[in-house]
Backbone as CSV, one residue per row, in Angstrom:
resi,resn,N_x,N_y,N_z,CA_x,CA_y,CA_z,C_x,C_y,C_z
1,UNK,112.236,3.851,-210.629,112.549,2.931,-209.552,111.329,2.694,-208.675
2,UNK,110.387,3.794,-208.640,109.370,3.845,-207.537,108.116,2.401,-208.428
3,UNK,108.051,3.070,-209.425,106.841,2.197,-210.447,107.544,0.337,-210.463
4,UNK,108.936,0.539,-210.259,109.532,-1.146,-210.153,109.331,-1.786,-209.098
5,UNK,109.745,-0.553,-208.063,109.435,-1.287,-206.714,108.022,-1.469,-205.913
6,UNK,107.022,-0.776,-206.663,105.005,-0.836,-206.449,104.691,-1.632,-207.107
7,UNK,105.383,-2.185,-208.482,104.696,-3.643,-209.089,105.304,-4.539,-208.713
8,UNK,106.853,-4.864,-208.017,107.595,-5.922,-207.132,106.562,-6.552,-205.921
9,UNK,105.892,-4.934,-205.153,105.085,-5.127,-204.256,103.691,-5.258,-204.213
10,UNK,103.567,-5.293,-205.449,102.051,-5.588,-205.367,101.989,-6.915,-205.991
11,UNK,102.953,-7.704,-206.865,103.235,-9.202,-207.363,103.068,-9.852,-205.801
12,UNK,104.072,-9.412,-204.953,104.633,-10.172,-203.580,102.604,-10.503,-202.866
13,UNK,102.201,-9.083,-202.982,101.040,-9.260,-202.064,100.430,-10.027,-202.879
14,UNK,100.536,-10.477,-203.794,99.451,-11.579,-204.458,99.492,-12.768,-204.101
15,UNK,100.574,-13.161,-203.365,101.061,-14.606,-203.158,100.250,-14.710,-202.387
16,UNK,100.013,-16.285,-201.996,99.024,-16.745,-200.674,100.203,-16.597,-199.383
17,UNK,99.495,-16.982,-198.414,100.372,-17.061,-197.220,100.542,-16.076,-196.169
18,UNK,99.550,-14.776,-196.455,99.723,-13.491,-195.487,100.411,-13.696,-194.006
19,UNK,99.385,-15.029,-193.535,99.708,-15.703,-192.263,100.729,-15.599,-192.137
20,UNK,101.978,-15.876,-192.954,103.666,-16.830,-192.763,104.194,-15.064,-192.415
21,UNK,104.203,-13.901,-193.145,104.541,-12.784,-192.942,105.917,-13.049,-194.196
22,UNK,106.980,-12.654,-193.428,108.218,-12.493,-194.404,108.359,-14.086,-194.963
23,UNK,108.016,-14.964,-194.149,108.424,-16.166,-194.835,107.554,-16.544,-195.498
24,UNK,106.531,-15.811,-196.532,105.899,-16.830,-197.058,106.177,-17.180,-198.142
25,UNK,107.806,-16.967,-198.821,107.949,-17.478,-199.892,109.094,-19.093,-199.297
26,UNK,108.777,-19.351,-198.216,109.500,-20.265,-197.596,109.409,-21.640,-198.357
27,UNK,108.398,-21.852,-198.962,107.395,-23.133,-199.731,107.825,-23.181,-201.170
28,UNK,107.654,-21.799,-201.358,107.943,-21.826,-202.718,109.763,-22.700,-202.936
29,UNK,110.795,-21.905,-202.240,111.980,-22.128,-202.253,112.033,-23.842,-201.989
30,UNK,111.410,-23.955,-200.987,111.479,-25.581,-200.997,110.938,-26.597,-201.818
31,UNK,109.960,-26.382,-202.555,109.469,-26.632,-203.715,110.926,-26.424,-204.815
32,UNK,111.339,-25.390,-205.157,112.594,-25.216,-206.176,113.651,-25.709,-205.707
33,UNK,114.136,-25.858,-204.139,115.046,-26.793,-203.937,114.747,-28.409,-204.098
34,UNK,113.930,-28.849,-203.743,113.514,-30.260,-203.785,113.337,-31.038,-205.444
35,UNK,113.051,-29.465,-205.903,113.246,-30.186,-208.074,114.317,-29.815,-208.400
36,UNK,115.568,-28.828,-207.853,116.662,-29.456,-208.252,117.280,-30.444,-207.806
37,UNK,116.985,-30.331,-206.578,117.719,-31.975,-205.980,117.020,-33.611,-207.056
38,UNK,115.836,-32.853,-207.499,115.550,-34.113,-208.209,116.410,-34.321,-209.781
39,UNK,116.472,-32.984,-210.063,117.044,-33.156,-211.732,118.957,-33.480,-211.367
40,UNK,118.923,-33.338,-209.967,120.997,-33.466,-210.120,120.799,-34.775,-209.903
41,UNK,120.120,-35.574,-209.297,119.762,-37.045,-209.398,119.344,-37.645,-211.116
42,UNK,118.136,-37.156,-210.867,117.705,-38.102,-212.483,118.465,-37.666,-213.566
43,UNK,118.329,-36.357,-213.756,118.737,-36.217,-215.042,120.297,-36.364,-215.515
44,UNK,120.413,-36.952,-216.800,122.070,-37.757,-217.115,122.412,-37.374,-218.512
45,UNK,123.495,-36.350,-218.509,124.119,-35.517,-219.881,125.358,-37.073,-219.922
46,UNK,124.476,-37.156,-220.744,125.806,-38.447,-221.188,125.405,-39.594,-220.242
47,UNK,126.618,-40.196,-219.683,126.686,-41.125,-218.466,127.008,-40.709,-217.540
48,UNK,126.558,-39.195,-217.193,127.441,-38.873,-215.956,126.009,-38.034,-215.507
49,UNK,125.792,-38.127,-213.862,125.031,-36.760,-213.676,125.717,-36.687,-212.245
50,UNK,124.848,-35.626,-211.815,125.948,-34.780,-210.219,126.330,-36.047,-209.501
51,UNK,125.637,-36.805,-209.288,125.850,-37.400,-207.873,126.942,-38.525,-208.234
52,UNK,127.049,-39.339,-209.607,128.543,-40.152,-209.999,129.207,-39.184,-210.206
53,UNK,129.872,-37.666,-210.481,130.820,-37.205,-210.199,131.160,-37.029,-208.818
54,UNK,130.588,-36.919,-208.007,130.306,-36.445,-206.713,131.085,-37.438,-206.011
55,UNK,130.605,-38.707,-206.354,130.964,-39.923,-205.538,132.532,-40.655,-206.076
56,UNK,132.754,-40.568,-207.830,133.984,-40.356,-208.215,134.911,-39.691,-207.847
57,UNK,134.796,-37.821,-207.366,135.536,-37.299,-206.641,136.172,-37.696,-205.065
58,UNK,135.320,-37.762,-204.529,135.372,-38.044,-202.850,135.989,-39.783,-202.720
59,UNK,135.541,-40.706,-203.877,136.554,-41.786,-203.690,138.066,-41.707,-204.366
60,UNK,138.366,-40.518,-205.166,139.688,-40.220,-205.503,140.266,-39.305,-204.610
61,UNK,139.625,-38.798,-203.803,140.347,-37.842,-202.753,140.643,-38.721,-201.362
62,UNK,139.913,-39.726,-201.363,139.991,-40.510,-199.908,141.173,-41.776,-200.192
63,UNK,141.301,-42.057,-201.588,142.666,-43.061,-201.805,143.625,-42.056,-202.079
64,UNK,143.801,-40.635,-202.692,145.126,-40.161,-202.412,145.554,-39.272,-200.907
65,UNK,144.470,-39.516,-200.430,144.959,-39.582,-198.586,145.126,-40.614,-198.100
66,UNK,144.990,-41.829,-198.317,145.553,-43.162,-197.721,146.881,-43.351,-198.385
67,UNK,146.802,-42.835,-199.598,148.376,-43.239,-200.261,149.712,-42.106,-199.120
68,UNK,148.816,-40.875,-199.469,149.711,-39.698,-198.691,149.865,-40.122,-197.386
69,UNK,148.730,-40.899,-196.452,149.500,-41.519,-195.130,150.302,-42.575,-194.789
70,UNK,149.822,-43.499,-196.378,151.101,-44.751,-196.582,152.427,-44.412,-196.491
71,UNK,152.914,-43.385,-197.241,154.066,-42.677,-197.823,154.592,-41.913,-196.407
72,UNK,153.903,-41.456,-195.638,154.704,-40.968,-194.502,154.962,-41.352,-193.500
């Protein structure tokens, strides 16, 4: 456990960023959030990718709440 956690910590000190302290993997994460936000956009398994299910859902949930307030 000791030899896992001295090469965990000696990978970490390699990174740039000493300056940032605990956050300097802050960049990195935003970097990996910002390319998945790009692949749930571009990329398309079939004819469908995240964001037309996304928008299919939320317009079938917003007409069976207008129906459910018609009805009462």
């Amino acid at each position: 456990m000791l030899s896992y956690r001295l090469k965990l910590w000696r990978l970490y000190n390699k990174l740039p960023g000493k300056a940032l302290g605990e956050y300097r993997l802050l960049p990195l994460f935003f970097i990996l959030g910002a390319a998945l936000e790009y692949s749930m956009i571009h990329w398309q398994i079939g004819e469908v990718n995240f964001y037309k299910v996304y928008k299919r859902r939320r317009v079938e949930e917003l007409v069976e709440q207008r129906l459910r307030l018609e009805q009462a």
